[in-house]
C-alpha positions as CSV (number, residue, x, y, z in Angstrom):
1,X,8.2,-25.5,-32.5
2,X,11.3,-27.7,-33.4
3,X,10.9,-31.4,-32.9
4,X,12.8,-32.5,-29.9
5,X,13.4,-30.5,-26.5
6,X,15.1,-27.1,-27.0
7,X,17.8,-26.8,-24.6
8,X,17.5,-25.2,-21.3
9,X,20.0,-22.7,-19.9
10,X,20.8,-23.0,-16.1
11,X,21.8,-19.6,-14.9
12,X,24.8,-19.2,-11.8
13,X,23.8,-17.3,-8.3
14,X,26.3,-14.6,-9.9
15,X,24.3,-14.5,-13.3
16,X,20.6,-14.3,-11.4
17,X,22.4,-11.3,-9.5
18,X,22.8,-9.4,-13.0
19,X,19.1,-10.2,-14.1
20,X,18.6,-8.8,-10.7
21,X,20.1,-5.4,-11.2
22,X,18.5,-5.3,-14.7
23,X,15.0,-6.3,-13.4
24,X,14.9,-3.7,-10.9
25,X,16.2,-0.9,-13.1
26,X,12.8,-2.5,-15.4
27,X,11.0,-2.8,-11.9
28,X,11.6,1.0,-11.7
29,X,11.3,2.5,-15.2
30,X,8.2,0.4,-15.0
31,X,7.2,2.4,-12.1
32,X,7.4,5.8,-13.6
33,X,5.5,4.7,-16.9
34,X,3.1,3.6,-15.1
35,X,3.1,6.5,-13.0
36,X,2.5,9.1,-16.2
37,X,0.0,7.2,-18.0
38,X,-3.2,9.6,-17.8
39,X,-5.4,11.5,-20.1
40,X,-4.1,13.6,-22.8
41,X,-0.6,11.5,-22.7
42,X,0.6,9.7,-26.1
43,X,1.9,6.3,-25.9
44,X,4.9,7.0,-27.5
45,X,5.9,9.9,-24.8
46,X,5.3,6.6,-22.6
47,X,8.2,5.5,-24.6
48,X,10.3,7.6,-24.9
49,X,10.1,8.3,-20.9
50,X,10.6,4.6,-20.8
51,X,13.8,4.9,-23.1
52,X,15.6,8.0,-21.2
53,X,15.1,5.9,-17.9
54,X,17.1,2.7,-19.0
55,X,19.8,4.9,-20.7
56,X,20.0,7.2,-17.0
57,X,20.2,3.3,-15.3
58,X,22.8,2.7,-17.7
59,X,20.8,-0.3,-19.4
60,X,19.6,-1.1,-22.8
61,X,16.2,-2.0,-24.4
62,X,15.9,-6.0,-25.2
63,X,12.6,-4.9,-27.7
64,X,14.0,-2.0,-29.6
65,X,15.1,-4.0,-32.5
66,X,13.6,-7.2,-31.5
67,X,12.8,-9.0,-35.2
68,X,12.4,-5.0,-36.4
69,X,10.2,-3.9,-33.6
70,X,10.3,-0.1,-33.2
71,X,10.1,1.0,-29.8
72,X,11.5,0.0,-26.4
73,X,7.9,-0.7,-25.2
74,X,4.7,-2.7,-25.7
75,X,1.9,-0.2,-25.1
76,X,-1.6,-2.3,-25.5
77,X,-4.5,-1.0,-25.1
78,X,-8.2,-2.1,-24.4
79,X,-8.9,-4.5,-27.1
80,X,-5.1,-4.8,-27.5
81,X,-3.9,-8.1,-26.3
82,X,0.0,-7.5,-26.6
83,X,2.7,-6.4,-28.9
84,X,0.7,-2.8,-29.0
85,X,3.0,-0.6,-31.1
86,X,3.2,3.2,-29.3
87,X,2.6,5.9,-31.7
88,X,0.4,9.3,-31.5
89,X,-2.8,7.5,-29.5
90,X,-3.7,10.1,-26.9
91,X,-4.4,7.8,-23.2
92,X,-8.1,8.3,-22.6
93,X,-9.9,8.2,-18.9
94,X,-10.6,4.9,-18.1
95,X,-8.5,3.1,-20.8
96,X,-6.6,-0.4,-20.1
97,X,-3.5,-0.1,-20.8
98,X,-0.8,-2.5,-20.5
99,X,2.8,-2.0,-20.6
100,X,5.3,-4.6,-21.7
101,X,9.3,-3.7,-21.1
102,X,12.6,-5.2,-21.1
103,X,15.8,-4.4,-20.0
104,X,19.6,-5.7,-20.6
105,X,22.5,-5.3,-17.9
106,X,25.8,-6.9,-19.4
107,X,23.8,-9.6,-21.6
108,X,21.5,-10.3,-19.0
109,X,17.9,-9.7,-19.8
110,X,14.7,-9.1,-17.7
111,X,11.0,-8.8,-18.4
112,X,7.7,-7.5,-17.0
113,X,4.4,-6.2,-18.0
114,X,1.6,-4.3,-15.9
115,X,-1.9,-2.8,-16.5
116,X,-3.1,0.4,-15.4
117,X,-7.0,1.7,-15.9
118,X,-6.0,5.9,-16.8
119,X,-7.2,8.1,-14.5
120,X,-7.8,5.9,-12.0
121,X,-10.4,4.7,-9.5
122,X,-13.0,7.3,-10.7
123,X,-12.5,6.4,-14.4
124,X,-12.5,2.6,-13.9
125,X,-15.2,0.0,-14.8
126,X,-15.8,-2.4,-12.4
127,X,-15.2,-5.2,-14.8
128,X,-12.2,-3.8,-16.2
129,X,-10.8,-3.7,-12.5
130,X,-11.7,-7.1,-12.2
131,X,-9.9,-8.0,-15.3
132,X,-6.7,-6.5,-14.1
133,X,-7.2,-8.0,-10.9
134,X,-7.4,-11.2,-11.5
135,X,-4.8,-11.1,-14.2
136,X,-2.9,-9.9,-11.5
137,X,-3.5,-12.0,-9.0
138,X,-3.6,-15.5,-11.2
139,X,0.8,-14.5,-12.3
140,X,1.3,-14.4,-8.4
141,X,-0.5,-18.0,-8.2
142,X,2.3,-19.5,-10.7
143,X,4.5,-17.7,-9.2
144,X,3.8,-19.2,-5.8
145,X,3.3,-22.5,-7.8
146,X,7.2,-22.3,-8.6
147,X,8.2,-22.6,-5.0
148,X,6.8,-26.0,-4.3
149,X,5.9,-27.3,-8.3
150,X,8.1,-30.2,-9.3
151,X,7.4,-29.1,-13.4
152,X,6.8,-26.7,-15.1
153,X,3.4,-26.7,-16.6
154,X,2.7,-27.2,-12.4
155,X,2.9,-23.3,-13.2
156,X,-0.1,-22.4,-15.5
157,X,-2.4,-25.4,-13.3
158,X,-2.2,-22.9,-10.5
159,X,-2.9,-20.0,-13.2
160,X,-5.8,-21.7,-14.8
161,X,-7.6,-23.0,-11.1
162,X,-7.3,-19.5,-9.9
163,X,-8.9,-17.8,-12.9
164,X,-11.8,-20.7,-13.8
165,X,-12.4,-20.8,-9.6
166,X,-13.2,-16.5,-9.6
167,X,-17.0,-15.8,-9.2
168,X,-18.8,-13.7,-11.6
169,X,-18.3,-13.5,-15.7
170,X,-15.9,-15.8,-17.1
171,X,-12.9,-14.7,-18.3
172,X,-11.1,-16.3,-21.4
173,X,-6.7,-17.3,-20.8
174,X,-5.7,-16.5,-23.7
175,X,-3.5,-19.7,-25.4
176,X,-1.8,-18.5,-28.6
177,X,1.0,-16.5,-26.5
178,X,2.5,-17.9,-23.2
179,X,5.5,-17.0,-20.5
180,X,9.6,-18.5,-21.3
181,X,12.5,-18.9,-20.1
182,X,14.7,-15.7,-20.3
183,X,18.5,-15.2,-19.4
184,X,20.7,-14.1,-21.6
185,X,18.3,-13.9,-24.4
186,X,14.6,-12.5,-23.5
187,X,12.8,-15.6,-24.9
188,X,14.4,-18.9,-24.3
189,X,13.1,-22.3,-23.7
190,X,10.6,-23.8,-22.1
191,X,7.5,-22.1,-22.8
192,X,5.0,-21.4,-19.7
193,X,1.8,-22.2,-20.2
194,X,-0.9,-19.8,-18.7
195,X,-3.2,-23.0,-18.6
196,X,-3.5,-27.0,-18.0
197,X,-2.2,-29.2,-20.3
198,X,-1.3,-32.8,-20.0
199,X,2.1,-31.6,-21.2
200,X,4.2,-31.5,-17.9
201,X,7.2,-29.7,-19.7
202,X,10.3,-30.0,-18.2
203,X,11.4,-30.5,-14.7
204,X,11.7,-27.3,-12.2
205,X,15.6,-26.9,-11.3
206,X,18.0,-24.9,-9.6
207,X,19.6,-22.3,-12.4
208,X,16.2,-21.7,-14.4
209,X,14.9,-18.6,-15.1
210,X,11.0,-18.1,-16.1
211,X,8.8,-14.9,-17.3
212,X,5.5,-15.9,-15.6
213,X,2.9,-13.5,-17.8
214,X,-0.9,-14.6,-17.9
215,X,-3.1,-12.4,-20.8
216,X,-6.5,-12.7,-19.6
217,X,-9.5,-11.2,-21.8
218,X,-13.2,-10.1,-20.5
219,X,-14.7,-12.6,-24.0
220,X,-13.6,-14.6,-26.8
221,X,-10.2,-16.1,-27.1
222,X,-10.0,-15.6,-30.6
223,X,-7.4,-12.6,-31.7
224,X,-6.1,-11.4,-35.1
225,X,-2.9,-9.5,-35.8
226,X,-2.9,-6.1,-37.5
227,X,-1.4,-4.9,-40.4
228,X,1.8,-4.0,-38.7
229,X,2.8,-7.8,-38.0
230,X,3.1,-6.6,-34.5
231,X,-0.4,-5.3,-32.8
232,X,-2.7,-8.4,-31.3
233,X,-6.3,-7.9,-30.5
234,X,-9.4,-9.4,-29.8
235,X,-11.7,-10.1,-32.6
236,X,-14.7,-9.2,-30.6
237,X,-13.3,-6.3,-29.3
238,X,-13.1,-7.3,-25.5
239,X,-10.7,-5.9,-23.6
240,X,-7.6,-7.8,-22.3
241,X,-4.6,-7.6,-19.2
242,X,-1.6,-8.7,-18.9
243,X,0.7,-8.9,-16.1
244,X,4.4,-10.7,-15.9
245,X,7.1,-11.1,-13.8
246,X,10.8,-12.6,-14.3
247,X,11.5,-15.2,-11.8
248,X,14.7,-17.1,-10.6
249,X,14.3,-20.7,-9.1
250,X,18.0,-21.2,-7.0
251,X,18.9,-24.1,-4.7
252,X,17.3,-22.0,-1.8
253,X,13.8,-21.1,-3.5
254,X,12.3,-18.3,-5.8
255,X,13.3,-14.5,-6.4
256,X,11.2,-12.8,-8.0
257,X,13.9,-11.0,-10.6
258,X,11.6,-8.1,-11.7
259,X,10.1,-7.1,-8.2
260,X,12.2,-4.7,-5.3
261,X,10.9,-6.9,-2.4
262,X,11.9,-10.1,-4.7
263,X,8.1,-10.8,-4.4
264,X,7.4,-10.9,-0.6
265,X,5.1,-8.8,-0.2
266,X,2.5,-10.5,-2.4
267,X,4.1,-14.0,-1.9
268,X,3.4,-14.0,1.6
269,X,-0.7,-14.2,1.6
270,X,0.1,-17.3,-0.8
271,X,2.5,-18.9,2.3
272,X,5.6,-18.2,-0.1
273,X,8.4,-16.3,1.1
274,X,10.7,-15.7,-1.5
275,X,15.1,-16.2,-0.9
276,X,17.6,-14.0,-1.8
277,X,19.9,-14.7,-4.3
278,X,23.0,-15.5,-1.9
């Protein structure tokens, strides 16, 4: 990181509407990916559905291209952290797999990453649904954080007293990669940490746009990249999640950029309900 603060960019109600149209384009290519992982499928047919769906939506990848990357997807799976390369692997029945896109509408980016265990609730183990859960669950705490949080690292407290509050096995936040600020670049400043710090980061304002992703893993925090450059996993093999959102923060609240409902629906168990962008 360069010495000094990197500049912030404070986005207009017009320009959130545009990372609006591109997040739900993403919200819904997302969807269908998501929708045709299972058994027997390769992860690049995952891509390549995931291509034909922002060309249809009239959109563009922001990763195909992205320092050389080759694909307009992340496809990560099991021990896979992130930045999971999709290729010939044939999905098996009970794999985690997590799926990191982006899409562009007239320079405007958005973000967003789910997991899904293939085949579903009779392929699943119970720890791996855990995993996901509380991945899950721990993006729509600093999500909710962002509503009310006067800085930014306010946003990975309410990640990391979520996660270390859950009974049962620990799991490990992964430190090395964190959420940003996105607009009309996909990774901008600040960084989000997924964790405490005694580094407040900057100041929550009107105009700022944040990808809110928490990678959680099932054992040891320590990861190694492959020999593409690209693929991340866990030395010890554990398996990982990783869920992320775009979010706007505007003079009336949050939207959540990447969601259909802006967020509601899981915002309001949390006491959040997110505002329309004008």
């Amino acid at each position: 990181m360069a010495f000094g603060q990197q500049r912030i960019e404070y986005k207009t109600i017009e320009q959130m509407r545009v990372m609006h149209r591109s997040g739900l384009i993403l919200d819904d290519a997302l969807n269908q990916v998501v929708a045709a992982a299972a058994p027997g499928v390769t992860t690049s047919e995952l891509d390549t559905l995931f291509a034909g769906l922002l060309k249809k939506a009239g959109a563009t990848s922001n990763f195909l291209g992205y320092y050389d990357y080759p694909a307009t997807i992340c496809t990560s799976v099991n021990e896979v952290v992130v930045h999971g390369i999709p290729g010939g692997r044939e999905l098996k029945a009970g794999d985690v797999l997590s799926i990191d896109g982006g899409a562009v509408v007239e320079g405007w980016h958005s973000d967003s990453a789910r997991t899904v265990i293939v085949g579903g609730p009779a392929a699943e183990d119970p720890a791996d649904r855990r995993l996901s859960d509380i991945t899950e669950e721990s993006m729509w705490r600093g999500i909710a954080a962002m509503a009310t949080a006067k800085y930014v690292g306010d946003i990975g407290d309410a990640i990391d007293d979520y996660v270390t509050a859950q009974p049962g096995q620990p799991l490990g936040i992964l430190e090395d990669y964190v959420g940003h600020g996105i607009g009309s670049a996909m990774h901008m400043a600040p960084d989000v940490l997924n964790y405490s710090s005694k580094h407040r980061g900057p100041k929550l304002k009107p105009g700022m746009c944040l990808a809110i992703e928490p990678m959680l893993v099932r054992g040891g925090l320590a990861t190694k990249t492959l020999a593409d450059d690209w693929t991340v996993v866990t030395e010890d093999k554990a398996r990982a999640a990783h869920w992320e959102h775009s979010v706007a923060v505007h003079a009336k609240g949050i939207w959540v950029l990447t969601a259909a409902d802006g967020g509601a629906e899981r915002l309001a168990p949390l006491g959040v309900t997110p505002a329309p962008l004008g």
